[in-house]
Structures are given as structure tokens and as C-alpha cells.
N, C-alpha and C positions, 0 to 999 in steps of 0.2 A: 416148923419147916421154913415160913416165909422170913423168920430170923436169921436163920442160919444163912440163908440165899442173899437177904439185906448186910450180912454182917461181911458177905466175901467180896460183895459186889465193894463195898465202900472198903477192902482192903485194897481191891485193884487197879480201884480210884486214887487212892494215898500213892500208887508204886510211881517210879520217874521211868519215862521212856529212853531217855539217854543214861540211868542206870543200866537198867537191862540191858540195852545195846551192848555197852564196853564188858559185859560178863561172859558175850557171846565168842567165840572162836570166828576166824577168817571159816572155815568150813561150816558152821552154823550157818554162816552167815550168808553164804553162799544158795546154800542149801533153801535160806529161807527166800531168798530174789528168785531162784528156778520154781518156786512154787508159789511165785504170786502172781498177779491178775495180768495177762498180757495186753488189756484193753483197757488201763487203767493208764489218763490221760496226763496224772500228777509224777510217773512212773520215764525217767527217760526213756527211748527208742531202743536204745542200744541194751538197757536193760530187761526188754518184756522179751528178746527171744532166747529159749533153753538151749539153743547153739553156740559152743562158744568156743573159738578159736582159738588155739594153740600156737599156732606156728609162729616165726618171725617175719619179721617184713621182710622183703625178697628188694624193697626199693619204691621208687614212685613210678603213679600211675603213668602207665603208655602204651597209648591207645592203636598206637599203630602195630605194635611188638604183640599187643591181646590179639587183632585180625590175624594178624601172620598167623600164629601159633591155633587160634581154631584154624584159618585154612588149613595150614598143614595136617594137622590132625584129621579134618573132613576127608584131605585126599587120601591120606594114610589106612583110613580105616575101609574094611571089607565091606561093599555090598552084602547084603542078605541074602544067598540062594534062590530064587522061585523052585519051589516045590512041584510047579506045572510050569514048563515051559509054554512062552507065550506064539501061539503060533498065528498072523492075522488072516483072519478071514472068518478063524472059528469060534463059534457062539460057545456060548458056558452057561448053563444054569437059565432061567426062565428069563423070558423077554417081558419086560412090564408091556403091559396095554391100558391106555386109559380106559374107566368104566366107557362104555356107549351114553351119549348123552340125547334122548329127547328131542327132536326136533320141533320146536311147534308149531300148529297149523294153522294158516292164516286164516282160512277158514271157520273156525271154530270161535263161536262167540262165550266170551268170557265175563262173566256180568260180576259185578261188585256192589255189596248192597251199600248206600249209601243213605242217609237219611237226612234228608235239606229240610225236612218242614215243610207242612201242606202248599202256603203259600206261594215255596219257590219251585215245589214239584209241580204245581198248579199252571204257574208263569212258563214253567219250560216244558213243559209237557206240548203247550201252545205255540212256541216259537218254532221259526223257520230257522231253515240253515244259515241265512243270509244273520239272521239277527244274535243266532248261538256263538257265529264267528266273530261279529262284530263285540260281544259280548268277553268271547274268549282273549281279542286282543286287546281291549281294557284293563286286563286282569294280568296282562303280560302271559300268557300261554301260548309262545310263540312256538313253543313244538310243536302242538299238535293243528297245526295250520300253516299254509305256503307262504314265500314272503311279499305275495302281493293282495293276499288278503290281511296280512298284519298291517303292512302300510296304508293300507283303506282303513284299517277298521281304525289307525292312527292320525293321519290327517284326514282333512275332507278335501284338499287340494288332490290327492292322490285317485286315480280312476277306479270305476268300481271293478272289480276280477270279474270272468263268467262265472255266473250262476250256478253254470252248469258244473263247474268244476268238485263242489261237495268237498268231501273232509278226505277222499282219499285219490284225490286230481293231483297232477303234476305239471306244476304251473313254468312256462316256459322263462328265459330271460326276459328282461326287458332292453328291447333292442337301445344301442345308443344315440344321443342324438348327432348327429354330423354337424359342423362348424367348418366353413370356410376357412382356408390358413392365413395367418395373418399375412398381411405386403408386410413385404422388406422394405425400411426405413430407407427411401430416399434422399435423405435431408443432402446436399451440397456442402461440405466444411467451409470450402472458397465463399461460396458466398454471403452463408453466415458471417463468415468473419470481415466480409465488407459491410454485411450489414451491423456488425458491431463496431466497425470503427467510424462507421457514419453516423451511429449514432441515432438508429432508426426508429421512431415512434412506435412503427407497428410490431417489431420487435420483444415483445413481453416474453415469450418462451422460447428455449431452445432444447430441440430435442435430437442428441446427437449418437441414442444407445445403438449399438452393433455395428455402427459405422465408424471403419477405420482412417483415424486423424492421425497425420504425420506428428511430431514433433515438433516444424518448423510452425506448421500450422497453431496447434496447438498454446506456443511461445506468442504469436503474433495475435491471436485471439484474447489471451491473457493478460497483455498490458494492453488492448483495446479496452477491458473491461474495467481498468481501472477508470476511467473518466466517463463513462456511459452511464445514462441516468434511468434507463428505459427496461432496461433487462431485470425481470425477478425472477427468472425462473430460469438453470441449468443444468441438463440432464446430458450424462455423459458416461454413463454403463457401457460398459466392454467396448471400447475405441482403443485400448493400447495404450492409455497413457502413461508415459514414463515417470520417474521422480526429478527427474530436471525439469519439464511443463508442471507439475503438480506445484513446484516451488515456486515458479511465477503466477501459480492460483491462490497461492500463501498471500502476496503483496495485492492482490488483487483483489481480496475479497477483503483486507485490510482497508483500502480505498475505497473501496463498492459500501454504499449504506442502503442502495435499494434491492441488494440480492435477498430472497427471503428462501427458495429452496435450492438445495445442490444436490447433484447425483453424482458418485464417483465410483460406482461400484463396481466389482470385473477389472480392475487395471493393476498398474506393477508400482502401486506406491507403498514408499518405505515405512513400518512402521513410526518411524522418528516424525517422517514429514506429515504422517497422521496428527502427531500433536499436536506438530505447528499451525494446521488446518484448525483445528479446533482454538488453539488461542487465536488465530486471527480472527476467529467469530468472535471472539467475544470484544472486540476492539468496536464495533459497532451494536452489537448483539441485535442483529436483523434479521437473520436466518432462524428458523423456526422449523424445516425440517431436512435433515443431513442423513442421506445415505454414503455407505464408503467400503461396506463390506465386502468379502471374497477378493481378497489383494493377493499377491502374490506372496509375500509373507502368513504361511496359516494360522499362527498367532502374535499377537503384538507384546508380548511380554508385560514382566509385573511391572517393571517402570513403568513404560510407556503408557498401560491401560492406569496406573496410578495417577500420570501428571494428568490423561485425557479426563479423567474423575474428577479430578480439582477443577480443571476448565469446565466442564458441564457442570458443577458444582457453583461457578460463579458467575453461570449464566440466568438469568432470569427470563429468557424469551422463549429458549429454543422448547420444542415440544415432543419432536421424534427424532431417536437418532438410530439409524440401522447400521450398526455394528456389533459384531461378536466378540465379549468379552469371558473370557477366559477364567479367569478369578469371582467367585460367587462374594466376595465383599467390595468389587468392584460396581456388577451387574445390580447387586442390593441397591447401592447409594447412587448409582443411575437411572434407577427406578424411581428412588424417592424422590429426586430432584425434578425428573419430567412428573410425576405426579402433583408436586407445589406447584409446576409453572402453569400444570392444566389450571388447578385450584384456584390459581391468584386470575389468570384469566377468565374464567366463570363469575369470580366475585365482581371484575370489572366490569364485563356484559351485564352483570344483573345491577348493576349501579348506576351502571347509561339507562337500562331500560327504566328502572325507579328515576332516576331526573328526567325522563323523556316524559314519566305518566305524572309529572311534579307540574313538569310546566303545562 
């Protein structure tokens, strides 16, 4: 028997499949694609399904001629009957009801065996309320405690809760504390700006935030400050300033090598003249910390935060710059620049202090 089975197997090994093929009939053939595997991935798309279309093509696809023709169709065709007329108001057939659900009672104690080990049932079996709490908010189980026994049981700066209060008190706010409101910046613009063009010793700071500076003022402050040797510090947050004074803060701070911080933030300057600000720091590179943000432009575009990049890029001094940039490859490589400048300056201080403990 296993001859016979050997001897047919190796005839139908010998046979050519592209013999057999061309002996077959177009209807054979047919016949044998409708009865083959329709999940068989070697097999084209078009050939796994037993459906197979006859008709001619009517044209190319149009997509808008197929919508028309089902709407039409949808209107055309009849509603269904209702068998019951629908009448509102009236019920049909049974009203679900949710099962009744259990209420539980607060009352009723619900125990849970638990098994800690002699020793920690031993330790708690002993503790107070005060110490279970303090315990529980170690462990971070701030649910089952109020949140002024978490914040105790958290720092030791934080007051101790009543006592009294236990595990099932209701602990109230904590009231806030009150703060005086700050004065309104009296500062005088006039007479800042006589003390900047005289040139005033005692003059190291100015602080000009919320108070509104003319223009004229403004212009006439600005080329004072180019020849003053006394001023390192100008702050100037919400004053209004326009983009014509800002441009005379450009040449100014060109001139200026002892200004080391500026505030410009809250005003109506242009993104462009943003730039400009920034290369003119670097014409001295004395300024170490620049606010300028919430301008009247919401953002400063990819140019402009581009060239601003290159100029902090080629600054080595400055340390902090508060402004909003827009682009995450901008804000990256402004990061990493005030990060080197901290860096380089830390290396410096610890170089003074080793030659300080040399000599």
C-alpha cells in the first residue's frame, strides 16, 4: 500500500503546473478562483470575492450625481406604516425601574480582618488619635483625615489641629491672612529726569512701574542717559511707552556701559525695536537682567525671536531675560545660553575665592 501511495505522490511531483493550467477551460477556471481561499493574502482583492459584476461602466466616478440620486431615492421612497398609532402622553408596555439599592448605615460598624503582625497590632493597639493621624499622614492617606491634620502631620511649621476633632470632625477653613495694599508708586518722571541729566550720584535706581511717562518726557530722559555714569538700574513697567522713546532707549543703552538691569514690560514696543534692544546690549554686554514682556504685539514672530536668539546667543553676560517666546527652538537655545552664562560665572566666583584662599 505505502508503494502505491509513494509511487502517485512522486507522479504528481513530475506533473508542470503551467501544463495543467493551459488544459483548463476559461469556465474551469473560473470555477476554480470562486472556490478558493478568500483570506489568502498571495490571492489579489479583486479576486477573493464570489461576486462578480456583469454590467458595464455607466462612466466615471461622481460623487455629487451618487448624493443626489440616494437623496432622491430616500425622498421618494414610503415611510413604513405604524401598526399603533402614536398617541403622546400614553404609556405602552412596562415602565423599567431600577432594582432599590441599599442604603448603608453610617452607623453600623464594618470590621475588616486584617493581619499586621503581633508587633504592629501591639504598637497600634497603644497609640493615640493624635499619633494614628500623624502616622496616616506619613503614609500619604490623606482621605481619611482633614486637611489640617495632613499639613501637621506634614511639616512641623504648620499648627497643631484640635485634639478634639478625632477622625470624624470637620475641620473648618483656615482663615486668610490680610496684607496691607501696596502704595501707589509716587515716583515724579520731572524730576528723575533732572536727576538724570545732572547726573546725580545718589541716583543708582529708578523705579518708574505704573506711572504714566509722557513721550516728551520719556525722549528727554533717554538721551540724558546716554552720558550718565551713575544709573544701574531702570525699571519702567506699564508707563505707556511708545516705539519712538523705546528707539531713543536703543542709542542709549548703546552709550550707557554702566546700566546692568532694564524693565520694559507692559508698553507698546514693536516687535522689531525688541531686537534692536537686544543688539544694543550686546554693544557693551552690561546688562545681566532684561525684562520686556506683555508688549503690545502678543507675539513677536519667527524672525524676530530668531535674530533676538542670535543676540542672547552672543552675549556672554546677561543672565535673565523675561520674555515670551513663541517657537520651542527658540526658547530651547535661550535656555541653554543663560545656563553657560550662570555656569561661566560660578566658575569665576569659585576662582576668586581659590586665589583669595592662595594668598
Amino acid at each position: 500500500m505505502s508503494s502505491i501511495i509513494t509511487s502517485r505522490h512522486q507522479d504528481y511531483s513530475d506533473l508542470d503546473i503551467d501544463e495543467l493550467v493551459d488544459k483548463l477551460t476559461p469556465g474551469e477556471i473560473q470555477k476554480f478562483l470562486d472556490d478558493c481561499d478568500p483570506d489568502d493574502s498571495e490571492i489579489p482583492p479583486a479576486l477573493r470575492c464570489n461576486y462578480k459584476c456583469e454590467k458595464v461602466d455607466t462612466g466615471p466616478f461622481n460623487k455629487k450625481a451618487l448624493l443626489d440620486f440616494i437623496t432622491e431615492q430616500a425622498l421618494n421612497t414610503p415611510d413604513i406604516p405604524e401598526v399603533v398609532p402614536h398617541v403622546p402622553g400614553t404609556l405602552r408596555g412596562k415602565r423599567y425601574n431600577p432594582p432599590a439599592k441599599s442604603k448603608p448605615n453610617p452607623n453600623d460598624n464594618i470590621e475588616i480582618a486584617l493581619d499586621l503582625g503581633e508587633d504592629v497590632e501591639l504598637a497600634l493597639s497603644s497609640a493615640t488619635t493624635d499619633e494614628i493621624v500623624d502616622l496616616a499622614g506619613i503614609m500619604g492617606l490623606h482621605s481619611i483625615m482633614n486637611q489640617d491634620q495632613y499639613h501637621a502631620s506634614q511639616s512641623e511649621k504648620a499648627p497643631k489641629p484640635d485634639p478634639t476633632i478625632g477622625w470624624n470632625g470637620v475641620t473648618k477653613a483656615t482663615p486668610l491672612k490680610e496684607f496691607p495694599p501696596e502704595e501707589p508708586n509716587r515716583t515724579n518722571p520731572d524730576d528723575v529726569c533732572e536727576q538724570i541729566k545732572a547726573n546725580d550720584p545718589a541716583l543708582t535706581s529708578v523705579n518708574l512701574n505704573n506711572v504714566y511717562v509722557s513721550e516728551n518726557v520719556f525722549i528727554e530722559m533717554f538721551n540724558a542717559m546716554e552720558t550718565n555714569t551713575n544709573l544701574k538700574e531702570f525699571n519702567a513697567a506699564n508707563c505707556g511707552m511708545t516705539d519712538t522713546a523705546a528707539c531713543i532707549l536703543v542709542s542709549a543703552i548703546q552709550a550707557n556701559s554702566n546700566l546692568t538691569k532694564l524693565n520694559v514690560e507692559s508698553n507698546n514696543i514693536s516687535p522689531q525695536t525688541m531686537a534692536k534692544i537686544f543688539e544694543a546690549i550686546n554693544v557693551h554686554q552690561a546688562v545681566i537682567d532684561f525684562k520686556g514682556a506683555n508688549q503690545q504685539a502678543q507675539f513677536l514672530g519667527n524672525k524676530v525671536e530668531t535674530s533676538i536668539t542670535r543676540a542672547i546667543e552672543a552675549n556672554k553676560v546677561i543672565l535673565k531675560v523675561g520674555l515670551h517666546f513663541q517657537f520651542g527652538d527658540c526658547r530651547n537655545r535661550v535656555a541653554v545660553q543663560l545656563q553657560k552664562n550662570l555656569d561661566r560665572l560660578r566658575l569665576k566666583r569659585v576662582a576668586h575665592k581659590l586665589s583669595n584662599a592662595g594668598q
